[in-house]
Rosetta silent file (secondary structure, phi, psi, omega in degrees, C-alpha in Angstrom):
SEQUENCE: XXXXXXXXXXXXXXXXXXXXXXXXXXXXXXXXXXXXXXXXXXXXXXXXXXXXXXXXXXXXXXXXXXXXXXXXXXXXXXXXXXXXXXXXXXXXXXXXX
SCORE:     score description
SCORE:     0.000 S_00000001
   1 L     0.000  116.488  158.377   30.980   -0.988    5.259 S_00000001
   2 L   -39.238   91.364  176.931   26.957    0.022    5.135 S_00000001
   3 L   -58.333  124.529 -171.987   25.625    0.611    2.067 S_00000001
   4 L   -75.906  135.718  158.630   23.752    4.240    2.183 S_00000001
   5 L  -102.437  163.283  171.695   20.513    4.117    0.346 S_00000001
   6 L  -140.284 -170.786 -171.278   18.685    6.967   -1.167 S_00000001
   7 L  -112.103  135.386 -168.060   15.364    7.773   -2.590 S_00000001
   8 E  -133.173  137.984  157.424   14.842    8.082   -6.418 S_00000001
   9 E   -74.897  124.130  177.588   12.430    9.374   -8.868 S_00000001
  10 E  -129.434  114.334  168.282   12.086    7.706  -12.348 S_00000001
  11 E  -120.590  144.128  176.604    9.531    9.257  -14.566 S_00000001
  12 E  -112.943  139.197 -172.412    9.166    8.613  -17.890 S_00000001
  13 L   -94.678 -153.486 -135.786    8.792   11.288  -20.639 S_00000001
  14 L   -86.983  -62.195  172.092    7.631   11.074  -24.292 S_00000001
  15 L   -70.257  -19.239 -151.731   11.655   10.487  -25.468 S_00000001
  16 L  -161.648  168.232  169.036   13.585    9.123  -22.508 S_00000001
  17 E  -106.865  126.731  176.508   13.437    8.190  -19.065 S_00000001
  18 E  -146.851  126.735 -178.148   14.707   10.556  -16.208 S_00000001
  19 E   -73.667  145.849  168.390   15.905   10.039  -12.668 S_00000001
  20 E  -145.077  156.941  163.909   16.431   12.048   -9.813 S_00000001
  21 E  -117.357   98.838 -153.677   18.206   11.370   -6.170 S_00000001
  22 L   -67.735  -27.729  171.097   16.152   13.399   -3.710 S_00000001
  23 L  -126.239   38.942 -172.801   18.887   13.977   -1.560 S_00000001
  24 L  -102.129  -51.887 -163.863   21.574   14.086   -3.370 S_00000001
  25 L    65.339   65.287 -154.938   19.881   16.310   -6.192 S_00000001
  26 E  -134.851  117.358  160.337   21.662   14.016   -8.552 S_00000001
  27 E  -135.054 -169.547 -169.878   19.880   13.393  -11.612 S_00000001
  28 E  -176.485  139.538 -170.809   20.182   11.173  -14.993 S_00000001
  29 E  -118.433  162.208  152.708   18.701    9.968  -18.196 S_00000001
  30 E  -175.336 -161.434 -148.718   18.563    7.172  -20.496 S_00000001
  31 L   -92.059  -22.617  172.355   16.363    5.507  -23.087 S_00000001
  32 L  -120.881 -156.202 -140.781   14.669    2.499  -20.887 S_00000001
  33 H   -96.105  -56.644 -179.219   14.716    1.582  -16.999 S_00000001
  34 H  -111.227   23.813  152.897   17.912    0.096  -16.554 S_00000001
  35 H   -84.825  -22.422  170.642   20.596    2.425  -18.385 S_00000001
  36 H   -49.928  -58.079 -175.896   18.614    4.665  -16.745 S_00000001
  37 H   -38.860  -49.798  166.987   19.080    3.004  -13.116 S_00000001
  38 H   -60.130  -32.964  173.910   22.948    2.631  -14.204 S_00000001
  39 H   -89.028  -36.911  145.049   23.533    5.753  -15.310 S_00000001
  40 H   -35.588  -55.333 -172.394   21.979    7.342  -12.152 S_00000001
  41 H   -57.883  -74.441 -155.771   24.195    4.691   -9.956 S_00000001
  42 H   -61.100  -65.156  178.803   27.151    5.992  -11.673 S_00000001
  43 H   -42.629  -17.706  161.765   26.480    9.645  -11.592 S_00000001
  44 H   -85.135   11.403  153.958   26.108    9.365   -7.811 S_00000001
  45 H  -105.663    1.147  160.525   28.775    7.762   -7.486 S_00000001
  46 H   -82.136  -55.843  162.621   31.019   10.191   -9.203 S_00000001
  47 H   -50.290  -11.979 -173.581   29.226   13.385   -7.052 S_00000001
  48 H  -109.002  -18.109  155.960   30.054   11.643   -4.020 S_00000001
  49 H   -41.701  -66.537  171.840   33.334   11.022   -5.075 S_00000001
  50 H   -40.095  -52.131 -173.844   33.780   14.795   -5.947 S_00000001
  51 H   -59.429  -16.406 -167.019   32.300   15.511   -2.365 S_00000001
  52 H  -101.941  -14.156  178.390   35.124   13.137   -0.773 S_00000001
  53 H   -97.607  -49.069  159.198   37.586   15.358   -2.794 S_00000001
  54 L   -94.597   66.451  179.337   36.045   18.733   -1.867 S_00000001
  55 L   -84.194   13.821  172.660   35.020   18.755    1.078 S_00000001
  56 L  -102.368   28.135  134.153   33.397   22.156    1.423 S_00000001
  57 L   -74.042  141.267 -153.963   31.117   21.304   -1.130 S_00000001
  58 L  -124.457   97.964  153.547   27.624   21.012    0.405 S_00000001
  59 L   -35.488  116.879  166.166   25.376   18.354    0.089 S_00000001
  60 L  -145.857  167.551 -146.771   21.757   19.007    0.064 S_00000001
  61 L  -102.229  159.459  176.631   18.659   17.222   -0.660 S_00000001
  62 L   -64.660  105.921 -171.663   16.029   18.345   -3.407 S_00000001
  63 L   -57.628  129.183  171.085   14.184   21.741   -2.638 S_00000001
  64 L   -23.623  -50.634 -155.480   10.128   21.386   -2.977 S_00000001
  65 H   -69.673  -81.305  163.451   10.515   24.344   -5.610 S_00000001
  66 H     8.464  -53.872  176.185   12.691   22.038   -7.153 S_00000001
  67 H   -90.956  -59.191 -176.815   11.071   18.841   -6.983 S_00000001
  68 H   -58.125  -44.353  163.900    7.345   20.376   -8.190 S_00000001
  69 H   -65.584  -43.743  146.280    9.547   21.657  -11.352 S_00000001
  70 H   -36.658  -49.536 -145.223   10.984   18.034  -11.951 S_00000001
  71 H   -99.974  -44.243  173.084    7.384   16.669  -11.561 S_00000001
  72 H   -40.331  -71.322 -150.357    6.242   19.709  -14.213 S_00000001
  73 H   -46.302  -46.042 -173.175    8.913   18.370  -16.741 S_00000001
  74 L   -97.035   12.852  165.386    8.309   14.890  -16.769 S_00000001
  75 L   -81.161  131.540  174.872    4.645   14.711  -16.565 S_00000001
  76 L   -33.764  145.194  135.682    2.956   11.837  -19.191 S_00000001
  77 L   -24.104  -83.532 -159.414    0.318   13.565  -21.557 S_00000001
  78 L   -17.162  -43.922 -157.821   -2.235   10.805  -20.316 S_00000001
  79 L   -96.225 -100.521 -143.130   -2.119   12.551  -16.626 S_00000001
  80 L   -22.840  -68.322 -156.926   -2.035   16.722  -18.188 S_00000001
  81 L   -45.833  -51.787 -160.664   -5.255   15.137  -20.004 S_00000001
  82 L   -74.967  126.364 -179.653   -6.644   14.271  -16.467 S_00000001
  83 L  -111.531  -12.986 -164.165   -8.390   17.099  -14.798 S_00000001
  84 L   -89.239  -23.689  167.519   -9.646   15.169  -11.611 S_00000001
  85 L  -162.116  152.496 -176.019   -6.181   13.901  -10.297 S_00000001
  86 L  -112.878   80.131  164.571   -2.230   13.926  -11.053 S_00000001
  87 L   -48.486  146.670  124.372   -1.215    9.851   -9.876 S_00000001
  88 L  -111.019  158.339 -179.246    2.129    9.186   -9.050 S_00000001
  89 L   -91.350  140.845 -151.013    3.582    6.031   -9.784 S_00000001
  90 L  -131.155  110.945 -179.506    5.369    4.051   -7.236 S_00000001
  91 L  -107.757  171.560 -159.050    7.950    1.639   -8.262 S_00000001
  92 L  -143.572  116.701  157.638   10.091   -0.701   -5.443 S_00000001
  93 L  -117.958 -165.347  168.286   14.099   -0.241   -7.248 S_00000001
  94 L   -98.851  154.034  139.736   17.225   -1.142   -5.677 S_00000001
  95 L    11.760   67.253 -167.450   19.753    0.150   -3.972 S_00000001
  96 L  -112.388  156.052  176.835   21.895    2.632   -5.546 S_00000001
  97 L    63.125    0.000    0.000   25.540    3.204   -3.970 S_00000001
């Protein structure tokens, strides 16, 4: 069996660290990198579980509106302080599910 990959956001705010799964629209917190990563792993694998159980529930991927409000929440001070550009930060994770 093929493991599916997806694509994930990890930003970190002032208390916590928080994840998103862009096309799952699966998200997840925790206080460093990898209960985050774990706790993200497991909530997708519980939603897809649900989805294999239900199957007219309907998967869809994170809407732009969506995404730009995620992106709001979890932007560092250091960058709001920045008037000339908003980086993002690009991190290489694994695998989840």
């Amino acid at each position: 069996m093929m493991k599916q990959t997806y694509t994930v956001l990890i930003r970190k705010t002032k208390l916590e660290y928080v994840a998103i799964c862009l096309e799952l629209n699966v998200t997840a917190r925790g206080r460093d990198l990898p209960e985050t990563e774990t706790n993200l792993k497991n909530a997708i694998e519980i939603y897809l579980q649900d989805v294999k159980e239900h199957p007219e529930t309907v998967v869809s991927p994170i809407s732009t509106e969506e995404l730009i409000e995620f992106l709001a929440d979890t932007e560092p001070d250091w960058v709001k302080e920045r008037k000339f550009m908003r980086p993002l930060e690009v991190h290489e994770v694994p695998s989840y599910v």
